[in-house]
C-alpha positions in Angstrom: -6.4 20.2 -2.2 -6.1 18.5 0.9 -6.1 15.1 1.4 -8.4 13.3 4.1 -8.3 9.8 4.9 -11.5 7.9 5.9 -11.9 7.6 9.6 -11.4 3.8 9.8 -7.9 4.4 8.3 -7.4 7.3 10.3 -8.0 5.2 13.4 -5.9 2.6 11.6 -2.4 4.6 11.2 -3.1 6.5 14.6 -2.8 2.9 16.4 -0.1 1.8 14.3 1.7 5.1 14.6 1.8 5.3 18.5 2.9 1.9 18.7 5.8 2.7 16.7 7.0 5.8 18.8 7.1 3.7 21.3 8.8 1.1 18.9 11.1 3.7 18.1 12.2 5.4 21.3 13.0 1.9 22.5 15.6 1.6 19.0 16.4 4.4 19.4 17.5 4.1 22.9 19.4 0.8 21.6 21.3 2.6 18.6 22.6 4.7 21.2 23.7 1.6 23.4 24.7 -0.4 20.7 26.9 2.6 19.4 28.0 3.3 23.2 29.6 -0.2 22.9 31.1 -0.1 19.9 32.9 3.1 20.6 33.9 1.5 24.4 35.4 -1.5 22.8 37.3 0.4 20.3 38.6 2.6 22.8 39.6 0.0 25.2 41.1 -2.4 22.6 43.9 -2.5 19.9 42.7 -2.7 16.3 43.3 -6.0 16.3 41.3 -6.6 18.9 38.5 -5.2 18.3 39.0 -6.1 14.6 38.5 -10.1 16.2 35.1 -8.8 18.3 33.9 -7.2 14.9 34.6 -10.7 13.1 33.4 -13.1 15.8 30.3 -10.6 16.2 28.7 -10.8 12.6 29.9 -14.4 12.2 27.8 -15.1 15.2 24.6 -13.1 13.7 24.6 -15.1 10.8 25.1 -17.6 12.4 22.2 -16.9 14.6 19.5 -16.7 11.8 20.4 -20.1 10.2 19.6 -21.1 14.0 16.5 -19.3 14.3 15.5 -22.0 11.1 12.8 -19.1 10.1 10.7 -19.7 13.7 11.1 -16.0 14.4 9.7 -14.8 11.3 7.1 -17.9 11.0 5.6 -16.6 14.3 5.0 -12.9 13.3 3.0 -15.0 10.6 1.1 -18.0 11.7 0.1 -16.6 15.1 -2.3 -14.0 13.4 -3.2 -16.2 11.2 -4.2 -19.1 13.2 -5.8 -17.1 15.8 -7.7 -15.5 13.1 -8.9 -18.5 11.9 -10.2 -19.5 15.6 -7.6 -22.1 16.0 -5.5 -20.9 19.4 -4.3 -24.1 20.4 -2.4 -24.9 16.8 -1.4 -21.2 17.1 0.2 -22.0 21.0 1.2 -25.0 19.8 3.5 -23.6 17.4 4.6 -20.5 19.5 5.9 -23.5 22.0 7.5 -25.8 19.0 9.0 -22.7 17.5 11.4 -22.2 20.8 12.2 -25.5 20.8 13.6 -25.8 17.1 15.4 -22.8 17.8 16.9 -23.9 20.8 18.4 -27.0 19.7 19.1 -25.7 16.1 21.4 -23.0 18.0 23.3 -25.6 20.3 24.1 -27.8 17.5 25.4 -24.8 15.1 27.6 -23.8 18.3 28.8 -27.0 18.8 29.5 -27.7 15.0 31.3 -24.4 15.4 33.5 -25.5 18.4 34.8 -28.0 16.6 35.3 -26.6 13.5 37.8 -23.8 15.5 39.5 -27.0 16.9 39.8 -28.3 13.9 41.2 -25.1 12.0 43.9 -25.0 15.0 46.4 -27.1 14.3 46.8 -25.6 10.7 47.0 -21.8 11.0 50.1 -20.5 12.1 51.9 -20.3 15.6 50.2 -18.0 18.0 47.3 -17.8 15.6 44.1 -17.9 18.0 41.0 -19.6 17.3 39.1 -18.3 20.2 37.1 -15.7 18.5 35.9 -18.7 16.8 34.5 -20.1 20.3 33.6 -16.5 21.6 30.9 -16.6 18.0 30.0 -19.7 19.4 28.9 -18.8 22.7 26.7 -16.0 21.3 24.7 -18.3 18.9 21.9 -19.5 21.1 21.3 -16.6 22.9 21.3 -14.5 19.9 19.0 -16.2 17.9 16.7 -17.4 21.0 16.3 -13.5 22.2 15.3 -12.9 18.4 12.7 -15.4 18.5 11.4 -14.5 22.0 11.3 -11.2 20.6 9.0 -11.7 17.8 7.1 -13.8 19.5 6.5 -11.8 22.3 5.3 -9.0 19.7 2.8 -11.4 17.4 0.9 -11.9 21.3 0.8 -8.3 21.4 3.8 -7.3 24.1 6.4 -4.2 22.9 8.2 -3.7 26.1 8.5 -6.9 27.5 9.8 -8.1 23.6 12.3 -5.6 23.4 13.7 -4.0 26.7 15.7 -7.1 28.2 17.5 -7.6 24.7 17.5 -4.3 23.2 17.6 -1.9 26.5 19.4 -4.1 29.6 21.4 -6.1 27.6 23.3 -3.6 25.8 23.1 -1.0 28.6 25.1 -3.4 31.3 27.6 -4.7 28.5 29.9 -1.2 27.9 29.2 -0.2 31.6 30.6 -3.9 32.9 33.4 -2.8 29.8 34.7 0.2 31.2 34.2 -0.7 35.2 36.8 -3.6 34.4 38.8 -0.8 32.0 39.2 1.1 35.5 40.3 -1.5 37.8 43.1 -2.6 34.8 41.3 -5.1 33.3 41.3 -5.2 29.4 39.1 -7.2 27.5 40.5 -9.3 24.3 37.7 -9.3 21.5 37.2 -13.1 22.4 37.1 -12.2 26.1 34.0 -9.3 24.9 32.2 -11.9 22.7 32.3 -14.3 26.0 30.9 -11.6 27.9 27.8 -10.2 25.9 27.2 -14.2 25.4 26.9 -14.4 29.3 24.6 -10.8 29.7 22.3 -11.5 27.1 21.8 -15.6 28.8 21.1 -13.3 32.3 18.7 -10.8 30.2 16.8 -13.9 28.9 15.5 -15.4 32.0 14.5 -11.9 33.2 12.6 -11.6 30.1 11.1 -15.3 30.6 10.2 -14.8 34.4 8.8 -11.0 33.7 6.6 -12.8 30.3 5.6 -15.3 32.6 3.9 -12.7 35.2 2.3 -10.6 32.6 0.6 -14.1 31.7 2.4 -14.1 27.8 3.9 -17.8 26.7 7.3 -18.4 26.0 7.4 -21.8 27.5 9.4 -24.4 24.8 8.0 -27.8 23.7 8.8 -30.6 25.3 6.7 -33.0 23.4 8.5 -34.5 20.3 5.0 -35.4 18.9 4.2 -31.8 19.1 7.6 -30.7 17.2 7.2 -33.2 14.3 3.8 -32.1 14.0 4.6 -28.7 13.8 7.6 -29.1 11.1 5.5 -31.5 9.1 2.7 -28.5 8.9 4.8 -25.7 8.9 8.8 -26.6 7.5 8.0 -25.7 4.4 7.2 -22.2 4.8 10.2 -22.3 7.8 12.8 -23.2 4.9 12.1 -20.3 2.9 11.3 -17.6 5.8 14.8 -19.2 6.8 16.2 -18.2 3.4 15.3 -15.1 3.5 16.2 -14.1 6.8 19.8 -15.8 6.3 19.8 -13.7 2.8 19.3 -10.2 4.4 21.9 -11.2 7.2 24.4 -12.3 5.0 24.5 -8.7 3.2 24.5 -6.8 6.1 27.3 -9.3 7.9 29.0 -11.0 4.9 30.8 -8.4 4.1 32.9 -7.4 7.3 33.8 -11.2 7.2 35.2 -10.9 3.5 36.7 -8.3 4.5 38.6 -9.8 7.8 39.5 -12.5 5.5 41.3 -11.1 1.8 42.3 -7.9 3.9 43.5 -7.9 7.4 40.7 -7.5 10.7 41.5 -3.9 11.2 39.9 -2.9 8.1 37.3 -5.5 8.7 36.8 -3.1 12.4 37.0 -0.2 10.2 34.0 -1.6 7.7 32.3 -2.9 10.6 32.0 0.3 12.3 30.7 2.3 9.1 28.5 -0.5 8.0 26.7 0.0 11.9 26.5 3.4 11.5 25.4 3.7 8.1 22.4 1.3 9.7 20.9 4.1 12.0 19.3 5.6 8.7 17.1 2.4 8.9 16.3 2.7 12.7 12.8 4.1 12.3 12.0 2.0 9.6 13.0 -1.3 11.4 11.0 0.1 14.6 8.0 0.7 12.4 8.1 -2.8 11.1 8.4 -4.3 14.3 4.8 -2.7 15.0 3.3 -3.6 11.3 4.3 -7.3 10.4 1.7 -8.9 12.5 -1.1 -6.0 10.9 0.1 -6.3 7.4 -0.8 -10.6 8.3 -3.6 -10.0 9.3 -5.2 -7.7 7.1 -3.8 -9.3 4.1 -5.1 -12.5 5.0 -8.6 -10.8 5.9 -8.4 -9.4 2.3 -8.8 -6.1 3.7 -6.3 -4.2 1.1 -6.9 -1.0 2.3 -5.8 -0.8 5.4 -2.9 -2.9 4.3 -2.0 -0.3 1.8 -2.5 2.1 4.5 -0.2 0.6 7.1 3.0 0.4 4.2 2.5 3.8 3.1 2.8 5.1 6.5 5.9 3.0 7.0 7.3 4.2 3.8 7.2 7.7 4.3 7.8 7.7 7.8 10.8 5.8 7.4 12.3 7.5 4.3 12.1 11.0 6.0 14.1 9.7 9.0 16.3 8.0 6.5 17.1 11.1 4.9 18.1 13.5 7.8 20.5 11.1 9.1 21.8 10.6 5.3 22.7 14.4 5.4 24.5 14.1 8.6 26.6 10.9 7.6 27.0 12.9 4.0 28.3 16.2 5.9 29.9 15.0 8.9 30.9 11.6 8.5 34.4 11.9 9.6 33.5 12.8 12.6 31.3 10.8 13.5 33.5 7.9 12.6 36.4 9.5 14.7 34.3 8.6 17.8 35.7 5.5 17.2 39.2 6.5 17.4 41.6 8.3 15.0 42.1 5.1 12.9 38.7 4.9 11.8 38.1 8.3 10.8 39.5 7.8 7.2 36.4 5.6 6.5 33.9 8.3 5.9 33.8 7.4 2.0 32.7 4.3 3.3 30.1 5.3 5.5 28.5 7.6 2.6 28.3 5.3 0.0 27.1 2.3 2.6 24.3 4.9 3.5 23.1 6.1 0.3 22.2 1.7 -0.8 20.2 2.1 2.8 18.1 5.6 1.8 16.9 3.5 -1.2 16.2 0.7 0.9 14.0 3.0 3.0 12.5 4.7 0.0 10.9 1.3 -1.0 9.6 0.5 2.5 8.7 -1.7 4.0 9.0 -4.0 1.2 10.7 -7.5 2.4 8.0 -8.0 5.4 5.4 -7.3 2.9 6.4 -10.7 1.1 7.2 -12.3 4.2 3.7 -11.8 5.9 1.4 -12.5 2.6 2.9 -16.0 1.6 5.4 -14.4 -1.3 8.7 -15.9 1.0 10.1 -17.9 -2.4 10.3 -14.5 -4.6 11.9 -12.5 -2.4 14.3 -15.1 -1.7 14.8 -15.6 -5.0 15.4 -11.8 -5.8 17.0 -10.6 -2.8 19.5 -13.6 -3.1 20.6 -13.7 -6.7 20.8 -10.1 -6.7 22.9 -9.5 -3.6 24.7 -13.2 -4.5 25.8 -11.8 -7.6 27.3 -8.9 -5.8 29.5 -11.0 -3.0 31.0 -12.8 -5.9 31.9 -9.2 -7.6 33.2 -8.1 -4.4 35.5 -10.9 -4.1 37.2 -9.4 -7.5 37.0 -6.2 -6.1 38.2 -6.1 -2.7 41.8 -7.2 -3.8 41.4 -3.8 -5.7 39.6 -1.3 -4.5 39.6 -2.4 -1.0 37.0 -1.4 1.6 35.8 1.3 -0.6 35.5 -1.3 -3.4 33.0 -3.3 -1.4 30.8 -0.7 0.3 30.1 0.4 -3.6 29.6 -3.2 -4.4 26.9 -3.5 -1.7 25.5 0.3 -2.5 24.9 -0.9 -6.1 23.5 -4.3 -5.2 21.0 -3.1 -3.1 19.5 -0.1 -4.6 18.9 -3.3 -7.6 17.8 -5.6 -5.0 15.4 -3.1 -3.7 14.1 -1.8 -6.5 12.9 -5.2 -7.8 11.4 -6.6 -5.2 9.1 -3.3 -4.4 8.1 -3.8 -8.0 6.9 -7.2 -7.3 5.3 -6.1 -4.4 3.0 -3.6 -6.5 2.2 -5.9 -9.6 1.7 -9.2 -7.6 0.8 -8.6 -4.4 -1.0 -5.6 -5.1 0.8 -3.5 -2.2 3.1 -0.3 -3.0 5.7 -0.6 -0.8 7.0 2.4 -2.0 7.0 6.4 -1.7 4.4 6.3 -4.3 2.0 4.1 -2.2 0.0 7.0 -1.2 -1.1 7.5 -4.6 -3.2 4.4 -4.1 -5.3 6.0 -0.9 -5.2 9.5 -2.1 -7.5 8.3 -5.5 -9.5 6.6 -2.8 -9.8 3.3 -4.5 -9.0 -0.1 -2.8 -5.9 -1.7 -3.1 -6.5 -4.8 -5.6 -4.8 -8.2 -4.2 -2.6 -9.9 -6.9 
């Protein structure tokens, strides 16, 4: 029998779902990019090298996120919310205050950072170099002041303007600037690359701020310090743990390359890098998807409008998992290969990639499960979850790395988050009263509304 959806829904998903082709082209568009670079670095460095861009790269990220002190995801939340609720000036207000704790929150983490490679110096051996160190440091504010211009540009309503300069320019001129200096003789240290995507993405942020500014979106910082304590005596609370579990779901998909780099050597840590990247294009429709949906899940959550909530997560779900599982059979059957693009010392890591991949089609078969408890106020479970679940399985792959190596920790952090996901799309169905999952559908398809829980 076939299965109609009520026209309001119908309307529903149609909006969502054209948003997020355009969402995806755009990611898709950067996976290629992103993957362009990797393979231009590789090809242009040593192993070691790269090996120190790999290292300083996701040490930067996370570092990033503990900068971004939750603003980016606090936007996608509170500027629905609040406009919702008629109140536009607390919900500019903390678009503006938002930039500003991010901004400084990054300077200091670089500067801490600085000084910790300076510190370090002195005690690692001779002709040890510390300036991947500084290269991570560089990358910290614009990293995690793009991510936040990012989302907030999307919770006003913007998709191009929020992702092209970052996602599109940015890592378009990067391998192109890489292989014009290649030609005239010029090769880039990994240090010298982290320096230089630092400089790009500073350039690609004041486009993005002078382009926001004409389209007549805000992305102007706070300057009032009356404004900013106001806004993290109102709002820190829920900044902490949006913080948490931002840093949580960076550390797993970063924490390992850096264990890696340090109880191995930073060639494998270039080797797990690259498979660990790759293994994250099965999510690229998924992530695209959500970019379009957090704001909507928000709002109609908050609204207490269930079914079109349920509506919007089953569509992510499925959407998402069948992406998922095409590129799983591609990674599954031609995984050397695609590794090899790398160069012939990376091709060996195909296991890798496989087993990386198959934690990620679980991930995707839950949906779109983490910005569900972001966007309805459940931020301290999923932290909770997520992080003792994935925590447990760092400290395992401490034991195991020494072992098992690389292939020790990619089935470490399979394991852990097939668990991890599991349990918090469970949650998701018994207390908020979303299905996150697959089996979300079954919900619309009786034709009953969604209870909240």
């Amino acid at each position: 029998m076939r299965f109609a959806l009520p026209n309001d829904l119908t309307a529903l998903l149609s909006t969502g779902l054209l948003r997020s082709v355009g969402s995806l082209g755009i990611k898709v568009a950067t996976a290629g990019l992103t993957y362009l670079t990797y393979v231009v670095l590789a090809r242009t460095m040593n192993p070691e090298q790269y090996g120190f861009f790999a290292f300083g790269l996701a040490l930067a990220t996370v570092l990033a996120i503990a900068a971004g002190m939750g603003q980016s995801t606090a936007i996608l939340r509170l500027w629905p919310q609040l406009r919702g609720q008629e109140d536009a000036q607390s919900a500019a207000a903390s678009l503006a205050s938002g930039s500003t704790v991010t901004i400084a929150a990054s300077l200091a983490i670089g500067a801490l950072l600085c000084l910790f490679a300076y510190t370090i110096q002195p005690l690692l051996a001779p002709g040890q170099p510390v300036t991947h160190f500084l290269g991570a440091a560089l990358l910290v504010l614009p990293m995690a002041l793009s991510e936040y211009n990012s989302s907030a540009l999307r919770a006003q309503g913007s998709l191009w303007t929020a992702l092209l300069p970052r996602d599109i320019y940015w890592r378009l001129a990067l391998p192109l600037i890489v292989l014009g200096l290649y030609a005239l003789g010029v090769i880039l240290s990994g240090p010298d690359a982290l320096i230089l995507s630092a400089l790009l993405l500073l350039a690609m942020l004041g486009l993005q701020f002078v382009i926001a500014g004409q389209q007549g979106y805000s992305l102007r910082p706070s300057l009032s310090s009356a404004a900013i304590r106001s806004h993290w005596q109102r709002w820190g609370g829920l900044s902490k743990w949006l913080l948490l579990g931002a840093l949580i779901e960076t550390f797993t998909l970063n924490a390992d390359i850096i264990l890696v780099g340090l109880m191995l050597d930073l060639e494998s840590s270039g080797l797990y890098f690259n498979a660990f990247r790759t293994a994250g294009l099965m999510t690229l429709f998924t992530f695209a998807i959500e970019l379009v949906i957090a704001p909507m899940v928000a709002e109609h959550y908050h609204a207490r409008d269930m079914r079109k909530a349920q509506a919007i997560t089953t569509l992510c779900a499925w959407a998402g998992f069948a992406f998922s599982l095409v590129i799983f059979a591609i990674f599954l059957f031609f995984g050397d290969f695609v590794l090899s693009l790398f160069g012939p010392a990376y091709a060996g890591g195909a296991l890798v990639l496989v087993l990386l991949s198959l934690g990620l089609l679980f991930d995707a078969a839950t949906g779109p499960s983490k910005i569900v408890m972001m966007m309805t106020g459940h931020e301290r479970a999923y932290v909770a979850i997520f992080g003792i679940i994935m925590g447990l399985g760092f400290i395992i792959q401490i034991f195991v790395i020494p072992i098992w190596g690389v292939v020790g920790a990619a089935a470490v952090n399979m394991g852990g988050r097939i668990v991890a996901q599991i349990a918090i799309a469970l949650w998701c169905r018994y207390r908020i009263g979303l299905d996150t999952s697959l089996l979300g559908f079954l919900a619309l398809r009786q034709g009953r509304d969604v209870q909240p829980g």
